[in-house]
N, C-alpha and C positions, 0 to 999 in steps of 0.2 A: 501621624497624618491619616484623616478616614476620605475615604468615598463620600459623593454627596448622601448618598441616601441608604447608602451602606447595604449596594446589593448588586456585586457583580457576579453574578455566578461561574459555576465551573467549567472545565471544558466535559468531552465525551470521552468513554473510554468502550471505548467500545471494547490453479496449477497450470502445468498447462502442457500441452506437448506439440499441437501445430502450433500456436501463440495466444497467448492470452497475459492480459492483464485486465484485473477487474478494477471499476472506477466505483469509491462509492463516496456518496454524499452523507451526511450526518449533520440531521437536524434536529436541535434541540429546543423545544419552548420551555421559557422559564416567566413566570408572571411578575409584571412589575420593575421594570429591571430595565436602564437606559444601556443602548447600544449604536450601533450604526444603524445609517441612511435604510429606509424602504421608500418604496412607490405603491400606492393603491390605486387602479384604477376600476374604472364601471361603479355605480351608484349603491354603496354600501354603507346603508344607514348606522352599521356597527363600528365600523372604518372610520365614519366621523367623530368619532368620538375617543379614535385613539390616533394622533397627530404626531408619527416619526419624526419630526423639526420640534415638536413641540415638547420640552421637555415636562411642563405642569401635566401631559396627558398620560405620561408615561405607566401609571399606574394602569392605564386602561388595555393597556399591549402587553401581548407576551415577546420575550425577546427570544430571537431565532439563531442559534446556531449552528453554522455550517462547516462542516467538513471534507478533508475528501481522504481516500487512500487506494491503494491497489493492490491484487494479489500478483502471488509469484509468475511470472513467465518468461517468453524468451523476446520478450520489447525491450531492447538495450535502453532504449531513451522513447519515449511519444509525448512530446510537448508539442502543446498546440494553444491557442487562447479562447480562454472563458469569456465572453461574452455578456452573459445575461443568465441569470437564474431565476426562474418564477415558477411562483404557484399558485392553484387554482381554486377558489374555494366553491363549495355546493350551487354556490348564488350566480357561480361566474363571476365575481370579483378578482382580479388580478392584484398581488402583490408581487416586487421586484425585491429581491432578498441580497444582491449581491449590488453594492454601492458602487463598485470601480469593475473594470475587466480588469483580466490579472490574466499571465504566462502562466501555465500549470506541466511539469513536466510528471505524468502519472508514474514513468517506472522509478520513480527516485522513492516511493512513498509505497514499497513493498512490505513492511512492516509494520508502519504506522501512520495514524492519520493526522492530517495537517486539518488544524481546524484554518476554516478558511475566511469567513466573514460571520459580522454578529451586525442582529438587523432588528428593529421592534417591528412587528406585523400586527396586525389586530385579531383579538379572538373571532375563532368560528370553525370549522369544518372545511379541513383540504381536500382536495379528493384527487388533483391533479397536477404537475406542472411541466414545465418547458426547460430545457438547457441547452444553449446556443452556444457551439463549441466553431471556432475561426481556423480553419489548415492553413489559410492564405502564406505564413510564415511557418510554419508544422516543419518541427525536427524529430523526425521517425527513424530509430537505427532496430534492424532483427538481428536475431543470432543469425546466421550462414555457416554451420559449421564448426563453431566457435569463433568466426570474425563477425565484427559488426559492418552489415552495409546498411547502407542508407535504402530507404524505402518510402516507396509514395503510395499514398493513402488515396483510393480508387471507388469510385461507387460501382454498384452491380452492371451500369451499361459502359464501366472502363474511363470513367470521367475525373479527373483529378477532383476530389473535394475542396471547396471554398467554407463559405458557411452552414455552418449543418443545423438545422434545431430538432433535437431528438426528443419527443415527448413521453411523459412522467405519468404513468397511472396507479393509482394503490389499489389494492384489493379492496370492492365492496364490502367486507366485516373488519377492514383494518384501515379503515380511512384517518388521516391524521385532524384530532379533535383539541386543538389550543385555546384553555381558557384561561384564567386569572389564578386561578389557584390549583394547577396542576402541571407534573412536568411532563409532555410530550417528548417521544423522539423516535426520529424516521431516519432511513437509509437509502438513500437511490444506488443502482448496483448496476454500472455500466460497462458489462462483461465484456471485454474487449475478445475473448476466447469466442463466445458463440458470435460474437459479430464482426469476425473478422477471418478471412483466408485470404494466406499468406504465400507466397509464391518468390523463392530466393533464386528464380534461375536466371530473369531478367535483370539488368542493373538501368536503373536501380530497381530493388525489388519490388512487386507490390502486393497490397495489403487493401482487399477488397473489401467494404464494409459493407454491411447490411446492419445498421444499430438496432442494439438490443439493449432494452435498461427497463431496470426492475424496479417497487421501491418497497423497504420494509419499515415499520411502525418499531421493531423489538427487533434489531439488529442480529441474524444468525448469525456472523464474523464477529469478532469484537478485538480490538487491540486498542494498546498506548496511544495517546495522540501528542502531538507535538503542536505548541504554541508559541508561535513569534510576532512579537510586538515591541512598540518605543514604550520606556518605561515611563507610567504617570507620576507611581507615587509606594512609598514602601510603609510597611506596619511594622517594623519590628517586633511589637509589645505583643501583637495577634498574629504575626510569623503569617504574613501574604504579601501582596503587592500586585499593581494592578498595572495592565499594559494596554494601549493602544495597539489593535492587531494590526501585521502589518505580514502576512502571509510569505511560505517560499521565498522568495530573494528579492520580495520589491522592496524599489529604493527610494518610492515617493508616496505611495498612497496607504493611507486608513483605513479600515474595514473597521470600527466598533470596539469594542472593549473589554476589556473581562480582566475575572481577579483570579491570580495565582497561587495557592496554598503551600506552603512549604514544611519538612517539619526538622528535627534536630539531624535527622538519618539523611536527610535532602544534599548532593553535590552540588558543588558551584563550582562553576571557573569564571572571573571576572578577571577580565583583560588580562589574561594568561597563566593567572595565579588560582590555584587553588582553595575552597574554603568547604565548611561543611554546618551547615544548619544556619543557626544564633548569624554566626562568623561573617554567611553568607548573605546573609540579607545585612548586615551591617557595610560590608564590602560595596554590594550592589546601590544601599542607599549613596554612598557615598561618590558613586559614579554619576549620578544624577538624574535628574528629569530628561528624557530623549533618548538616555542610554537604549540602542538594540540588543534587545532578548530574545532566548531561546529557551522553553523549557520543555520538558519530557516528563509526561505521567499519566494518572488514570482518574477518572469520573468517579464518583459515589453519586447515583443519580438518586437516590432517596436523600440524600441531603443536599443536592445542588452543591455540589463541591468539589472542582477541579485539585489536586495535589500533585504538584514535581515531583518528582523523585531525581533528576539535573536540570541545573538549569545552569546558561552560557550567557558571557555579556558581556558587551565592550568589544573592545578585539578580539576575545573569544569567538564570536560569534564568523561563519567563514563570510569573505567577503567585506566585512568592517575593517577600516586599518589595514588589512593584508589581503591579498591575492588568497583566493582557493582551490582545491582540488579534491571531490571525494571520489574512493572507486578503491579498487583491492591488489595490493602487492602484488605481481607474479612473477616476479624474480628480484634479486639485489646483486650488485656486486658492489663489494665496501660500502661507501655510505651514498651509492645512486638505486635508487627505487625505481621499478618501472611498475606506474600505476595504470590497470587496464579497466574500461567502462568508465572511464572519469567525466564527474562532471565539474566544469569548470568556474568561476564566482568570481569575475572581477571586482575590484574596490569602485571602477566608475559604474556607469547606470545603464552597463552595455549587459543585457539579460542574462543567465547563467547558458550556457551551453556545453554538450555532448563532446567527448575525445576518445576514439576507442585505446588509445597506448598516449602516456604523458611522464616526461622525465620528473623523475624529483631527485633531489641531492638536500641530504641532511647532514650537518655535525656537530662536533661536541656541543655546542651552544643552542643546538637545537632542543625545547622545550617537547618534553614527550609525555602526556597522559595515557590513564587507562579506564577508561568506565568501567565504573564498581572499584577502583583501586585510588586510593587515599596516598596525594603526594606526585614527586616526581620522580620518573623512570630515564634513564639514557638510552640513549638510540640503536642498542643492541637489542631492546624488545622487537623491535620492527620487524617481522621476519614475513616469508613468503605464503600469501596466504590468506594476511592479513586486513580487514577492511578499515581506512584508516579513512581522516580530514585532515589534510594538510593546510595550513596557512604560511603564505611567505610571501613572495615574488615574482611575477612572470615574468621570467627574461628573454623567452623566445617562443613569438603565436604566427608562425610561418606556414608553408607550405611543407616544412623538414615536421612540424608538430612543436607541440608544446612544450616547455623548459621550465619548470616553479623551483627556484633556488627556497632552500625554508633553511637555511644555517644560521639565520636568523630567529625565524621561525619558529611554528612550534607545530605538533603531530597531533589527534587525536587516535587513540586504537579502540575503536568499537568494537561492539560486540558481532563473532562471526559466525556466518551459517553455510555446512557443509552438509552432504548428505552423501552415501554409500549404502554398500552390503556388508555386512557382518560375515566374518570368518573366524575371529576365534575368540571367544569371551573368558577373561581370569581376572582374577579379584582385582579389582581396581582398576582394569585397562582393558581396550576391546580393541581389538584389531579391524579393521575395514576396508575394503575396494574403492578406494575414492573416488564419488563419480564426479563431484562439481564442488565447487567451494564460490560462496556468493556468487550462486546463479551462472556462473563461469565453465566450461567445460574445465578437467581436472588440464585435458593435453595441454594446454596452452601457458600452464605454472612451468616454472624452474624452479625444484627445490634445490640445484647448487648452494651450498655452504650452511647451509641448516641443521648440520650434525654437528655433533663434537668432532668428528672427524669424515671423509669425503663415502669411508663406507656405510657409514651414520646416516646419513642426511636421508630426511623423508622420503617413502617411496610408497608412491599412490597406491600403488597394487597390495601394499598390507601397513597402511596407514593409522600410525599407534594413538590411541586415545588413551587419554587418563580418566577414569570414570569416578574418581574417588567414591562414596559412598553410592553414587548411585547406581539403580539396581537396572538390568536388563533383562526380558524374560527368559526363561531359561531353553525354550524352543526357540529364542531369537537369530541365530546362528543362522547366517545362508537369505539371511531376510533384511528388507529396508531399513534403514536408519535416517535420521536426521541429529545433528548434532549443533548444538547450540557454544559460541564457548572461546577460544582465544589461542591462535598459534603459540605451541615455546617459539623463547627467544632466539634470535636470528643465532645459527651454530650451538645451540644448546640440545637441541634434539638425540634423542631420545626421552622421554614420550613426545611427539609431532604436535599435539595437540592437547590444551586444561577443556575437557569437555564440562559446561557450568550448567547444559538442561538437555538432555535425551529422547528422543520422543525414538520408539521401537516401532516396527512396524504394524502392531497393533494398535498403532492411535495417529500412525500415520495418514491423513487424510488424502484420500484419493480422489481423480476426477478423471471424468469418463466422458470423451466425445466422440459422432459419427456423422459422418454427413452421406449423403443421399444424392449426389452429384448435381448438376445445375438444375435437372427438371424433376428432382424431387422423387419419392416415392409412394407408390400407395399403399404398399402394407410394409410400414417401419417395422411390425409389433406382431407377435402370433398371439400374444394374451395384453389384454388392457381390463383392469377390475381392482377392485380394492386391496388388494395383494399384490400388485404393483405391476409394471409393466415388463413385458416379456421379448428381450429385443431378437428379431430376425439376422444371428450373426452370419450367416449365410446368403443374404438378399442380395442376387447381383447389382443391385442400383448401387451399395455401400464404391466411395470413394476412397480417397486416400487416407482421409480420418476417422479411423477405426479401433483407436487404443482407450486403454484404463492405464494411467499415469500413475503409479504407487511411488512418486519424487523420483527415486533415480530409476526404477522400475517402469520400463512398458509393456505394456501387454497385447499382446493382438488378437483383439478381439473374434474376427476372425480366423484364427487357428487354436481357437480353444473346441472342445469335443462337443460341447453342448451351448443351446443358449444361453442368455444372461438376465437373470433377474435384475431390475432395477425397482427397488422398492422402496417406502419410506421409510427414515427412521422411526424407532419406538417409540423413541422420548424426545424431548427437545423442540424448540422450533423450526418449522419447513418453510417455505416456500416454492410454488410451482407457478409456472407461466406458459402463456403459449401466444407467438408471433407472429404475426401476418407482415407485410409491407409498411398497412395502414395503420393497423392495432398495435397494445398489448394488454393482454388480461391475466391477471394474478390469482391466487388461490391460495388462501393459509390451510385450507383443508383437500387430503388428498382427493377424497371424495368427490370433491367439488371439479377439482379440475382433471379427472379420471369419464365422469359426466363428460363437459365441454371437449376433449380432447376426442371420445367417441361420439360424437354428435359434429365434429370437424372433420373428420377423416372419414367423409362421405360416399366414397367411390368417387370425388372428382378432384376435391383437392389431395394433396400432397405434401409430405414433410422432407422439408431439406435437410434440416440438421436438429439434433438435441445434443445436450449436455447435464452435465448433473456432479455435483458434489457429494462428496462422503465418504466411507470404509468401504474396501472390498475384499469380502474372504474369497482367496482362490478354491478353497478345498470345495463349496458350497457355490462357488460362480454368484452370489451374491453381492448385489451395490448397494448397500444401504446409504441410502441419499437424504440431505437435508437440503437439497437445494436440484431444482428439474426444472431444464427450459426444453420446449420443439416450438421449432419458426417452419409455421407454414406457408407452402403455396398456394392461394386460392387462385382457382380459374377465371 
């Protein structure tokens, strides 16, 4: 079976400590290429000549697609509805890039991006656009503590949020230029950290916005993304297949199209069964046209060429055929699970939603996978810790909380992310301080029965990893960790943890925020020049947020002996910005916006808050930043 015109291209592959989650968009142009719905409006002689309904035009448009993801924070859930996605070109021409509103719940998409809609736009020069985000229905849970409360999402004069439209501007040397034969791609980065404070003492909480969104051309983040769609049509013979998008967990609308690469190393699970490459796409052909898919992989954008590396279908998929539940073990006894941050996926068209604690109960017949592991596991892998997808049953959605019977059923065991302090490093195994396992505080796990025996069982305070070949550095001891990788099985412990990717805290990415209380201050900085900025840790205007976040590490910034360089990186791509109420202006050179940021900070206005991404050496008090926002106050 081919595509009509045999050219669906690929997808993208592209901290926090008051709260943050960052939202980002990913837009890709590809020339020639049918997709979903746009809208053109204002008088654009180029526009006419590429007709989104039209497919004989289709050569004339580039096809757009959209993404989104978020980084790490403490937003248990923040879904809210998309709206409208538009963008602006040089002429003032409007184009509509997103064919349906759609639920988007941003903390779910901590790791990777959900491509979101695919749209033909016509060539030309972006320079701007709009994203029109709906709270009317908005499910916002923070950490409190390590419990999740519910929080409402507030403007600066204490107003509940309705409809927001947050506008889009690119950098003057980094404007987005889509033509016929070139691949474009952009990033909108809507930092939920700088534009949000958080306040857990009221119930419910709230979470004050002032929006902040950035957009980049050469994405400084990059991760897997994740593509869900109804299946069109399969290639065995050229090992792809092409889907109808169909985004997150809706259960009725299309967004566009695209084609999925597979190769012989690529997993399947199709309606519950296991296959691997050839196998898999023969399995999936055989489910048919309509089938819901899921796959997970990464871009080659010099070849337009999305590749899985899994992909899920049929009842695999959660929510198809079965009831779901994703979110991470924090205790067992025998074969009941108590999953905590869960999000929930029914089989009707009642949208996914937030559970902070959800019973599961599995057994022998329970179907148990492992990502990266070939075949079937029994229900003793499941252990505390672990971040799993359950499919099965709701049997109890009350006021007591949730119940998913999966004895039926079947498990997914993802992959998990912890992070600590190093205590004591020997060949093959590191010892650690556990601080949090999937974003979790550690206090809130029971490792009850996780050992071979009761004096066995995991224990946060020197929590054993298996590092097999990989290396740590040899000053790492006493310093951050991140660990990538898969609880041992439920009573098997000793070693606690198969660590599969290590990041030490030399490449552990840091980030650094302060705010300047409600009326701002006027000397943030005792140095601003191209040597980077020089923060006043000592400014009595400095409020509550005043740390460097090194993952389980904070720092206070104000009780360090000297001030703090925040400089750019050497290498690599930047990004800088700076924010007013009305504005925002970007900068890929630090230069540039080192200029604009002294030429703002007049003697009248005021800086509320910055932030900034990157590494920070302690010994040197240096931030080396790839990424710097300050939201000012103008008078």
């Amino acid at each position: 079976m081919k595509i009509s015109n045999g050219c669906l291209p690929g997808s993208i592959k592209s901290h926090s400590f008051w709260t943050w989650v960052a939202l980002t968009v990913v837009v890709l142009s590809i020339v020639g290429c049918g997709g979903g719905a746009s809208t053109v409006t204002n008088d654009d002689p180029v526009a006419a000549e590429c007709n989104p309904g039209d497919p004989s035009t289709f050569a004339a448009c580039g096809t757009l697609y959209v993404g989104l993801t978020d980084a790490e924070g403490d937003f248990l859930s923040y879904s809210v509805d998309v709206l409208s996605l538009t963008l602006e070109k040089a002429n003032g021409a409007i184009v509509q890039t997103l064919p349906n509103s759609t639920r988007i719940n941003f903390a779910e998409y901590v790791n990777l991006t959900e491509l979101m809609s695919v749209a033909n736009v016509p060539p030309g020069t972006y320079v701007a656009g709009t994203i029109t985000l709906d709270y009317s229905n908005a499910e916002v849970f923070v950490d409190a503590n390590g419990a999740a409360k519910a929080a409402t999402v507030i403007d600066a004069d204490g107003n509940a949020l309705t409809q927001t439209a947050l506008k889009i501007v690119l950098p003057e040397r980094n404007q987005l230029f889509i033509t016929r034969g070139r691949v474009s791609l952009l990033t909108l980065d809507f930092d939920l950290e700088a534009s949000h404070t958080v306040d857990v003492v009221p119930t419910p909480a709230l979470a004050t916005s002032e929006p902040f969104i950035v957009a980049e051309i050469d994405p400084v983040d990059t991760k897997d993304i994740r593509v869900r769609g109804r299946l069109i049509e399969v290639n065995e013979t050229d090992m792809w297949y092409a889907v109808r998008v169909r985004p997150f967990h809706d259960h009725a609308n299309d967004f566009g199209r695209m084609k999925v690469n597979v190769t012989d190393d690529t997993e399947f699970e199709v309606n519950d069964e296991p296959y691997k490459g050839g196998a898999g796409l023969e399995a999936l052909n055989a489910a048919g046209e309509g089938t819901i898919t899921i796959a997970q992989g990464s871009l080659n954008v010099a070849d337009r060429e999305f590749t899985a590396n899994i992909v899920l279908a049929g009842t695999s998929v959660p929510g198809i055929g079965f009831d779901a539940v994703k979110g991470v073990v924090i205790g067992r006894s025998g074969n009941e699970l108590i999953v905590r941050g869960g999000i929930v996926i029914l089989t009707d068209a009642t949208p996914a939603f937030f559970r902070d604690d959800i019973i599961v109960t599995v057994g022998p017949d329970t179907k148990v996978f492992k990502t990266t592991h070939d075949g079937l596991l029994d229900i003793s892998a499941i252990s505390v810790g672990q971040v799993i997808t359950v499919r099965g049953e709701v049997i109890a959605n009350d006021e007591l909380g949730i119940h998913l019977d999966a004895t039926a059923g079947a498990v997914r065991m993802e992959v998990t992310h912890l992070s600590g302090i190093i205590k004591t490093i020997n060949p093959g195994q590191a010892d650690i301080k556990l601080h949090s396992i999937n974003r979790r505080r550690v206090q809130v796990f029971d490792f009850t029965g996780t050992g071979l025996s009761p004096d066995q069982d995991a224990d946060p305070d020197n929590y054993e990893v298996s590092t097999g070949n990989l290396l740590l550095a040899a000053d790492a001891t006493g310093q951050a960790v991140v660990v990538w990788g898969f609880p041992n099985a439920f009573g098997a412990a000793p070693p606690d943890f198969e660590g599969r990717t290590i990041i030490d805290y030399s490449d552990v990415i840091s980030t650094l925020g302060v705010g300047w209380g409600k009326a701002g201050t006027l000397e943030p900085f005792t140095m601003m020049d191209s040597g980077g900025l020089l923060l006043n840790n000592q400014n009595p205007d400095i409020d509550q947020r005043h740390y460097i976040k090194q993952d389980p590490v904070l720092i206070d910034l104000t009780a360090l002996a000297s001030d703090t360089l925040i400089a750019p990186r050497e290498t690599g791509r930047k990004l800088f910005s700076i924010a007013t109420k009305d504005s925002l202006q970007l900068y890929a050179d630090f230069d540039d916006f080192i200029n604009a940021l002294t030429l703002a900070l007049d003697g009248a206005t005021t800086a509320r808050s910055m932030y900034a991404r990157g590494k920070y050496n302690a010994d040197s008090n240096v931030f080396r930043a790839y990424k710097i926002g300050v939201y000012l106050l103008e008078p």
